[in-house]
N, CA and C atoms as an extended XYZ file, in Angstrom:
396
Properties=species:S:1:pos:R:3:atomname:S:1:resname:S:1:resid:I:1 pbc="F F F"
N       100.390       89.927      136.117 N   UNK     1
C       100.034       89.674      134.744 CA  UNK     1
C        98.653       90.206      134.411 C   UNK     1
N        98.547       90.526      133.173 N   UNK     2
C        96.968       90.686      132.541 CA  UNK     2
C        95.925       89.479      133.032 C   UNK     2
N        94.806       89.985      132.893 N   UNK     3
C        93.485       88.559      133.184 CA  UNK     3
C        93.794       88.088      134.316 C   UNK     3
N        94.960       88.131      135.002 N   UNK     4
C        94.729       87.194      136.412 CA  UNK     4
C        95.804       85.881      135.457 C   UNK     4
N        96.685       86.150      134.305 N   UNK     5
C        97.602       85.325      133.609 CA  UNK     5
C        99.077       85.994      134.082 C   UNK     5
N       100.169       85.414      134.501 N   UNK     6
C       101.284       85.632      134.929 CA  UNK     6
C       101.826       85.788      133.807 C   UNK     6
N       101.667       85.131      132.565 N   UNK     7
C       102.707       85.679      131.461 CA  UNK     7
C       101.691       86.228      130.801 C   UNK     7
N       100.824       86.616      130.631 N   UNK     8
C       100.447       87.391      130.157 CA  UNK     8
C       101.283       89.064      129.307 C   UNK     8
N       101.152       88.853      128.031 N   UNK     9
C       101.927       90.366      127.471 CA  UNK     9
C       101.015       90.646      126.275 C   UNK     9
N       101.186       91.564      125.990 N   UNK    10
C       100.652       92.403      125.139 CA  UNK    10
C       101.210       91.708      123.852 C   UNK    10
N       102.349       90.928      123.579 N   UNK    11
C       102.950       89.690      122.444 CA  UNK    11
C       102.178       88.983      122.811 C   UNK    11
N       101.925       87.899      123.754 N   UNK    12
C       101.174       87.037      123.804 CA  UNK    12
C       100.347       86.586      123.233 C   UNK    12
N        99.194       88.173      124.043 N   UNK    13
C        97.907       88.289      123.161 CA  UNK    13
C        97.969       88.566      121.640 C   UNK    13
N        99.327       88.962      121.183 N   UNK    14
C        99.090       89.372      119.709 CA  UNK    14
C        99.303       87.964      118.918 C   UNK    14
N       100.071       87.129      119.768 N   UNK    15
C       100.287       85.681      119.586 CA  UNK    15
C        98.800       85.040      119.235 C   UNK    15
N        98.193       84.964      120.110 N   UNK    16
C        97.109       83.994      120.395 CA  UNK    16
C        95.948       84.653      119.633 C   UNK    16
N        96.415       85.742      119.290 N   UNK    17
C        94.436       86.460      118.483 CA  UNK    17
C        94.848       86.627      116.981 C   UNK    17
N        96.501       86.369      116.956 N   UNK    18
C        96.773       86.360      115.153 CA  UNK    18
C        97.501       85.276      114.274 C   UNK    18
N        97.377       84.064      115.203 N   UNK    19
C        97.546       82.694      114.972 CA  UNK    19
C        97.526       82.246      114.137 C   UNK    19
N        96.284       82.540      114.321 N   UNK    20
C        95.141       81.843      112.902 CA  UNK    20
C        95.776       82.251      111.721 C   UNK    20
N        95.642       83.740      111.755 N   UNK    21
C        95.854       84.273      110.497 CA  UNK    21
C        96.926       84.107      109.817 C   UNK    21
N        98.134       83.806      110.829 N   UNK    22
C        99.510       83.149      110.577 CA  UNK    22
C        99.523       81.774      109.966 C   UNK    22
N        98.409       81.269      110.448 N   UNK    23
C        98.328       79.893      109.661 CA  UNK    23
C        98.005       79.200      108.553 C   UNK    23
N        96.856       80.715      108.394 N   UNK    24
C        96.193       80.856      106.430 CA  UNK    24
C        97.178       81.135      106.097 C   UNK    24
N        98.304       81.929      106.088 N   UNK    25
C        99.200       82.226      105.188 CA  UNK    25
C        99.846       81.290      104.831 C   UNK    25
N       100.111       80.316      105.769 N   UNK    26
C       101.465       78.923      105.417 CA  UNK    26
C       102.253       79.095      106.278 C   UNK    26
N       102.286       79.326      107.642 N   UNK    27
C       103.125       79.043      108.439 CA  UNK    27
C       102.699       78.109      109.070 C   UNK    27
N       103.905       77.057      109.722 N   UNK    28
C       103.286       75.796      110.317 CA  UNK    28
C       102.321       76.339      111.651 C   UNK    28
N       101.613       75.314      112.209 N   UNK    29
C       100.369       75.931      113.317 CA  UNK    29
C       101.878       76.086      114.694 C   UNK    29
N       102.932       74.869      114.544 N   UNK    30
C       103.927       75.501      115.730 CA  UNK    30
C       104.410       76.560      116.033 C   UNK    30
N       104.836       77.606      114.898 N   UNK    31
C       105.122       78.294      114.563 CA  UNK    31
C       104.652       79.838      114.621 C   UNK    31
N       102.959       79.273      114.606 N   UNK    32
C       101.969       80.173      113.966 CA  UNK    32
C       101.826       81.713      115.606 C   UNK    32
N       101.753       80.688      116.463 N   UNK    33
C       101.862       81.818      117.660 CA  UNK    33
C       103.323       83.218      117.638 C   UNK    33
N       104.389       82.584      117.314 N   UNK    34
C       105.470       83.281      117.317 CA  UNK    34
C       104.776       84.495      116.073 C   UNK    34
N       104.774       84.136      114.862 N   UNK    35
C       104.557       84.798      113.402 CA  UNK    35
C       103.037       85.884      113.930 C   UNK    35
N       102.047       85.337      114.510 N   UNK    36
C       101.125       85.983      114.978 CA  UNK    36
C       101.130       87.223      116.180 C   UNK    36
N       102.400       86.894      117.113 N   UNK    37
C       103.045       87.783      117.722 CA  UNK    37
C       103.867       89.039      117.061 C   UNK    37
N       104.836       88.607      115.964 N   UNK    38
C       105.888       89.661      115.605 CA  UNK    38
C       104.657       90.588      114.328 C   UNK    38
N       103.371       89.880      113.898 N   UNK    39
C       102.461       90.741      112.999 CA  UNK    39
C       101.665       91.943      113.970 C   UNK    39
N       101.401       90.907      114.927 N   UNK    40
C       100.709       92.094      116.277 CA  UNK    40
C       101.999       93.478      116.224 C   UNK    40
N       102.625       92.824      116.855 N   UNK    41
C       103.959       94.066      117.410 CA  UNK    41
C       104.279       95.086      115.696 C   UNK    41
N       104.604       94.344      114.907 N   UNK    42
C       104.461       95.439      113.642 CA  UNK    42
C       103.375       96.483      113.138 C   UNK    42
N       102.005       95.868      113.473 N   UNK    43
C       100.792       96.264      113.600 CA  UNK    43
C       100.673       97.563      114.449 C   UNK    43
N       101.017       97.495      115.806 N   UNK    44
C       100.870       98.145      116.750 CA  UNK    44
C       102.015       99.167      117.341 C   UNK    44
N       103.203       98.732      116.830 N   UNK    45
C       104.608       99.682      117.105 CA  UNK    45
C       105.347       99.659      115.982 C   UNK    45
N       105.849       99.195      115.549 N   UNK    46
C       106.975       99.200      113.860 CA  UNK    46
C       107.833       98.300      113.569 C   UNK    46
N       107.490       97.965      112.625 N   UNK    47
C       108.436       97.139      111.897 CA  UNK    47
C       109.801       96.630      112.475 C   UNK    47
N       110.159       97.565      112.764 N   UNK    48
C       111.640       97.646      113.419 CA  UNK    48
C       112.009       97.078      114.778 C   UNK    48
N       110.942       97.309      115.475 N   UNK    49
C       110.645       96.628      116.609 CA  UNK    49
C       110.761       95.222      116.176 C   UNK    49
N       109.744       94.600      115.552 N   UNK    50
C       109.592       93.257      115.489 CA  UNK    50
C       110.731       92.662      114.448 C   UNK    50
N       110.964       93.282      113.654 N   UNK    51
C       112.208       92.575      113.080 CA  UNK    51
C       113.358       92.258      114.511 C   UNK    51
N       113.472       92.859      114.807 N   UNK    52
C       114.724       93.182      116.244 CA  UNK    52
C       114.227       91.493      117.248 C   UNK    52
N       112.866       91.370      117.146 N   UNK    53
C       112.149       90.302      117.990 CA  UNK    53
C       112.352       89.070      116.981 C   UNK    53
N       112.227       89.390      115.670 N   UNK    54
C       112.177       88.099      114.757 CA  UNK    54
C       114.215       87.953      114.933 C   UNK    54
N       114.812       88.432      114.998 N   UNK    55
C       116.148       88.272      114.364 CA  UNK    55
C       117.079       87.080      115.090 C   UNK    55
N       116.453       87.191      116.555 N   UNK    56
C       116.934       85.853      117.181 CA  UNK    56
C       116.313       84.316      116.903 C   UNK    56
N       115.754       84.685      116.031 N   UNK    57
C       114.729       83.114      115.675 CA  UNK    57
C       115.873       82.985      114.181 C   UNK    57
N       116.446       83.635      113.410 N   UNK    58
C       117.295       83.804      112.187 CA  UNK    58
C       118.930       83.127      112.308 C   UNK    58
N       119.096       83.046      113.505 N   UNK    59
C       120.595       82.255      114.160 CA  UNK    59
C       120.440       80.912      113.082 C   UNK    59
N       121.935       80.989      112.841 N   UNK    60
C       122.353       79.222      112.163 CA  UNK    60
C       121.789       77.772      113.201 C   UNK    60
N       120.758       77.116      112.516 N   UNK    61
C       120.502       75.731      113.185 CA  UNK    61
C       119.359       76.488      113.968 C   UNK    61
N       118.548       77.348      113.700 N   UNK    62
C       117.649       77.597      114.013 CA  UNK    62
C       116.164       76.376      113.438 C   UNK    62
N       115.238       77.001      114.652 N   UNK    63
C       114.230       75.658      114.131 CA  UNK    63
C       113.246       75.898      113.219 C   UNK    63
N       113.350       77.567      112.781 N   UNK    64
C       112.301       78.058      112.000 CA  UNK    64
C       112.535       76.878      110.332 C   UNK    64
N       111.226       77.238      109.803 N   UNK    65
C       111.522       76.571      108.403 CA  UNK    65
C       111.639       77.970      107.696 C   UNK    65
N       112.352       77.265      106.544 N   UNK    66
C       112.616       78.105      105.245 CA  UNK    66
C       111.625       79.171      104.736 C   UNK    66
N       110.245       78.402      104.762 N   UNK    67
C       109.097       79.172      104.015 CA  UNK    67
C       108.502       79.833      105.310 C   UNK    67
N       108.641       79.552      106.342 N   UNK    68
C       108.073       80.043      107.897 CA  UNK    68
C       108.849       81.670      108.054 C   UNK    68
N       110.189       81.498      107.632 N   UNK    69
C       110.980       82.581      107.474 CA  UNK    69
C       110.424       83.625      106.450 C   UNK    69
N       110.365       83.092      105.564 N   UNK    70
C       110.326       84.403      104.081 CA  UNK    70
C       108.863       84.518      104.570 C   UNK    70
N       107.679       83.976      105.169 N   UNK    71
C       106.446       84.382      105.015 CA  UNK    71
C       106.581       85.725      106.240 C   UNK    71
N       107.728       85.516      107.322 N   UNK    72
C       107.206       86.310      108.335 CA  UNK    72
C       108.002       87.670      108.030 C   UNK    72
N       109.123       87.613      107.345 N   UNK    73
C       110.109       88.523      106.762 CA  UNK    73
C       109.402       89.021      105.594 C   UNK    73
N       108.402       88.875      105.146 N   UNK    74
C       107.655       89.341      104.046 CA  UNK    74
C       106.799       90.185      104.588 C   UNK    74
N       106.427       89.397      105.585 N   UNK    75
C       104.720       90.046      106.681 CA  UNK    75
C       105.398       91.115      107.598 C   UNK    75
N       106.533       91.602      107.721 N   UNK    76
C       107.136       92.713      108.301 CA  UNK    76
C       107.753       93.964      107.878 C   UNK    76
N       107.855       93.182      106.104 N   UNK    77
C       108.759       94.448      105.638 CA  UNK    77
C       107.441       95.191      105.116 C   UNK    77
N       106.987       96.418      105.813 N   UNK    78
C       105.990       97.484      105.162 CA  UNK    78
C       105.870       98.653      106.271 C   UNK    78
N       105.085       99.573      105.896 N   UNK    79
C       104.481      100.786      106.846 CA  UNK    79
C       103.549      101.003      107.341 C   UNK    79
N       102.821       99.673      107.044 N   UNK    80
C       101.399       99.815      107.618 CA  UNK    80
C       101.571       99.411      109.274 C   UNK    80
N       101.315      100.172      109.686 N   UNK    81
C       100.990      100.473      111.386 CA  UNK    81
C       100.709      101.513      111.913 C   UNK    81
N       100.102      101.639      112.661 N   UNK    82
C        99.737      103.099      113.128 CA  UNK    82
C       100.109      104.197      113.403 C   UNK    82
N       101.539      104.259      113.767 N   UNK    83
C       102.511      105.485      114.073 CA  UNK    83
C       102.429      105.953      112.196 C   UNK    83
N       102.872      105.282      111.583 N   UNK    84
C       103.104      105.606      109.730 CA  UNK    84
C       101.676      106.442      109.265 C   UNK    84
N       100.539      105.845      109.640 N   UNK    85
C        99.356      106.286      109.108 CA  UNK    85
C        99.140      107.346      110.324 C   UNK    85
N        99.508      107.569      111.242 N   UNK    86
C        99.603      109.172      112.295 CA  UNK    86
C        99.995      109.976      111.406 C   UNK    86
N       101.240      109.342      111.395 N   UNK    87
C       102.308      110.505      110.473 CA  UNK    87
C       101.948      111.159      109.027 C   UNK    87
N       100.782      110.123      108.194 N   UNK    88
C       100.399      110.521      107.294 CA  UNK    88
C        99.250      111.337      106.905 C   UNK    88
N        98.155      110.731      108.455 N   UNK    89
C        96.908      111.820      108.164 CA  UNK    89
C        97.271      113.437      108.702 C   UNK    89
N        98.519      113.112      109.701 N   UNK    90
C        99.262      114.758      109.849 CA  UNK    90
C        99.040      115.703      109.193 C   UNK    90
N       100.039      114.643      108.426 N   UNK    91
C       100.694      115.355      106.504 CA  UNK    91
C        99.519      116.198      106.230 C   UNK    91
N        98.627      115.013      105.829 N   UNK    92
C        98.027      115.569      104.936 CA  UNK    92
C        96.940      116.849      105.718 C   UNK    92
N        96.579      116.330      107.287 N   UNK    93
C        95.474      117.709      107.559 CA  UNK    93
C        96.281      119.179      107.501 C   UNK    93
N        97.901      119.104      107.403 N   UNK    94
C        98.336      120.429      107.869 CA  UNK    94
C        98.445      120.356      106.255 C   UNK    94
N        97.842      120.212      105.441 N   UNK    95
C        98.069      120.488      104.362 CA  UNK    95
C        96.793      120.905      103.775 C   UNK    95
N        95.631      119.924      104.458 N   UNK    96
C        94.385      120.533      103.836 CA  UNK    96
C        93.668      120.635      104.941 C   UNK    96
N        93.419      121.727      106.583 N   UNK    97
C        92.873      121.555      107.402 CA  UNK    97
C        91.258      120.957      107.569 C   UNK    97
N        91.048      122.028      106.735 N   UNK    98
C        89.301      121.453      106.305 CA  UNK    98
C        88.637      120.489      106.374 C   UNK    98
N        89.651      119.462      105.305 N   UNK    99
C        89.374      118.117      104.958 CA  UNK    99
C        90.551      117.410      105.833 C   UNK    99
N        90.368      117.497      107.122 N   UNK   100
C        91.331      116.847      108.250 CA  UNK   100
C        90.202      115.633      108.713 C   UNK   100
N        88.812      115.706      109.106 N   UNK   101
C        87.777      114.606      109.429 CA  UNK   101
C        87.776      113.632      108.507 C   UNK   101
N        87.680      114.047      107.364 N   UNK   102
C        87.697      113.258      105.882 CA  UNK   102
C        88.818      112.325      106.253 C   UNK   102
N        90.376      113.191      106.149 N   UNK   103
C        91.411      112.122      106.219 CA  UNK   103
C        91.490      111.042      107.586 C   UNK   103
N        90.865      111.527      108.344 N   UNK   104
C        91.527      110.833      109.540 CA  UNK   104
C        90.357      109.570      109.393 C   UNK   104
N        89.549      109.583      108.653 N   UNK   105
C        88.664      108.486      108.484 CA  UNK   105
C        88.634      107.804      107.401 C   UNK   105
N        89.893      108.817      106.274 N   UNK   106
C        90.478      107.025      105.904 CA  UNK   106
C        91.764      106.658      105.992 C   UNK   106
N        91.939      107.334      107.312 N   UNK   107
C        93.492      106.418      107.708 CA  UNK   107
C        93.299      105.117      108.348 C   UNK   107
N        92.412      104.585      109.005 N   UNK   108
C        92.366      103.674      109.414 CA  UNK   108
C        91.500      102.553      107.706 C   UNK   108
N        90.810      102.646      106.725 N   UNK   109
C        91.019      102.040      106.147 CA  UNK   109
C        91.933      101.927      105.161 C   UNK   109
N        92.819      102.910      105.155 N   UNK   110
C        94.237      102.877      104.303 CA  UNK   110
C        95.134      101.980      105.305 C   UNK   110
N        95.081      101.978      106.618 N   UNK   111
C        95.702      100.736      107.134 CA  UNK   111
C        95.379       99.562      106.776 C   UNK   111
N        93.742       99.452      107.078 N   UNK   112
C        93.623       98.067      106.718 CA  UNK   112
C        93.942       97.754      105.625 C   UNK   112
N        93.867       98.386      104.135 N   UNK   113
C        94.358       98.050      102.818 CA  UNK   113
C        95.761       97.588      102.517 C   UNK   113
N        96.283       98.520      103.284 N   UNK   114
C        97.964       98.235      103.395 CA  UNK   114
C        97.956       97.009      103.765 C   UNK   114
N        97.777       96.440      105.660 N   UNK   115
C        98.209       95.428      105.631 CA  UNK   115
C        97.667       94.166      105.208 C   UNK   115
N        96.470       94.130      104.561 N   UNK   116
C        96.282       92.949      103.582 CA  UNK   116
C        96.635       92.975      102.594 C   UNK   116
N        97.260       94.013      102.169 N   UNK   117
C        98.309       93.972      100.897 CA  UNK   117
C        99.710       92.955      101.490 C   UNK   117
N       100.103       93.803      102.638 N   UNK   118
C       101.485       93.219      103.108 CA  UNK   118
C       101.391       91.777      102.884 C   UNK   118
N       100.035       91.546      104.101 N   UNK   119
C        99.987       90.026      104.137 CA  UNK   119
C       100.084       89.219      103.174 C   UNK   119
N        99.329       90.011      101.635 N   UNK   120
C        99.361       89.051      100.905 CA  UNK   120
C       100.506       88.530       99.912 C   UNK   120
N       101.070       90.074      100.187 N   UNK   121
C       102.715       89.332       99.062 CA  UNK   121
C       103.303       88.381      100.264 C   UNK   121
N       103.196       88.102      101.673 N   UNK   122
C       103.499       87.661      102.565 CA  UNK   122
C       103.316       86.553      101.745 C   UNK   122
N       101.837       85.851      101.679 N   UNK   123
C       101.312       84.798      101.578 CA  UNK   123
C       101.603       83.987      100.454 C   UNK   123
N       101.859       85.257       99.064 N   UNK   124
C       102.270       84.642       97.612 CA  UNK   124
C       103.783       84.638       97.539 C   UNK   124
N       104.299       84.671       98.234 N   UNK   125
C       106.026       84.683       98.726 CA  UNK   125
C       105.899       82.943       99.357 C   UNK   125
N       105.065       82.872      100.285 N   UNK   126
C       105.658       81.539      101.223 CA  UNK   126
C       104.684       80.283      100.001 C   UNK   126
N       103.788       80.665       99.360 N   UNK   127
C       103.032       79.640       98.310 CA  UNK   127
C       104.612       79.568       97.227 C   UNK   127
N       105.087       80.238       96.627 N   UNK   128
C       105.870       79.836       95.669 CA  UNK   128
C       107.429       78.932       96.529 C   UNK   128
N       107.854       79.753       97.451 N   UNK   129
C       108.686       79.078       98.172 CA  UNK   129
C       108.080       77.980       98.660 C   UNK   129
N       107.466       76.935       99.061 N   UNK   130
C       107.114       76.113       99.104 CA  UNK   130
C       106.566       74.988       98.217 C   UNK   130
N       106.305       75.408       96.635 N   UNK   131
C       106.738       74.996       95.871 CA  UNK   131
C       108.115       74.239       95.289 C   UNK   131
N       109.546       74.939       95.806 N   UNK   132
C       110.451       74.881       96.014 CA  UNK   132
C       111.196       73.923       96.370 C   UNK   132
């Protein structure tokens, strides 16, 4: 394992360092490790991945809640991750070589914009459903 931790994974850690942030949104704190995991893995590999990881938590008589669901199914459906923003500062340097330094320095804050966008229809999705 990582650290000298036997379960230690690369989820784990995305578990335990995006918790929190799972928890400002409105997911319960039980919960909050799982939701903080599948944001890591979307973050870091794609969407698709972590939907595939969220889909067994979606089974009938599952223990997720209602609003725990739509906040994390909200917080997944987008393009912000790093392979998407590769693919885009590409685009754009084979399009404008010149200004290739320019782009590649704001692909990483066009990520960050993105996914606090994501997060936040995430967040105004699980506030009204919980209203509910």
């Amino acid at each position: 394992g990582w650290f000298g931790f036997a379960n230690a994974s690369l989820e784990s850690i995305f578990g335990y360092v995006l918790a929190p942030l799972a928890w400002i949104m409105g997911v319960d704190w039980s919960d909050a490790n799982l939701a903080g995991s599948l944001i890591g893995q979307k973050l870091a590999i794609n969407e698709f991945v972590a939907y595939l990881s969220f889909s067994p938590y979606l089974q009938t008589g599952g223990t997720l809640e209602v609003k725990t669901i739509a906040i994390i199914s909200f917080a997944l459906c987008g393009f912000a991750n790093f392979g998407s923003i590769g693919v885009v500062v590409g685009a754009f340097s084979a399009i404008s070589p010149k200004r290739a330094p320019e782009i590649a320095q704001l692909g990483l804050r066009a990520l960050a914009a993105a996914t606090l966008s994501n997060l936040m229809s995430a967040t105004i999705a699980g506030f009204f459903i919980g209203l509910a």
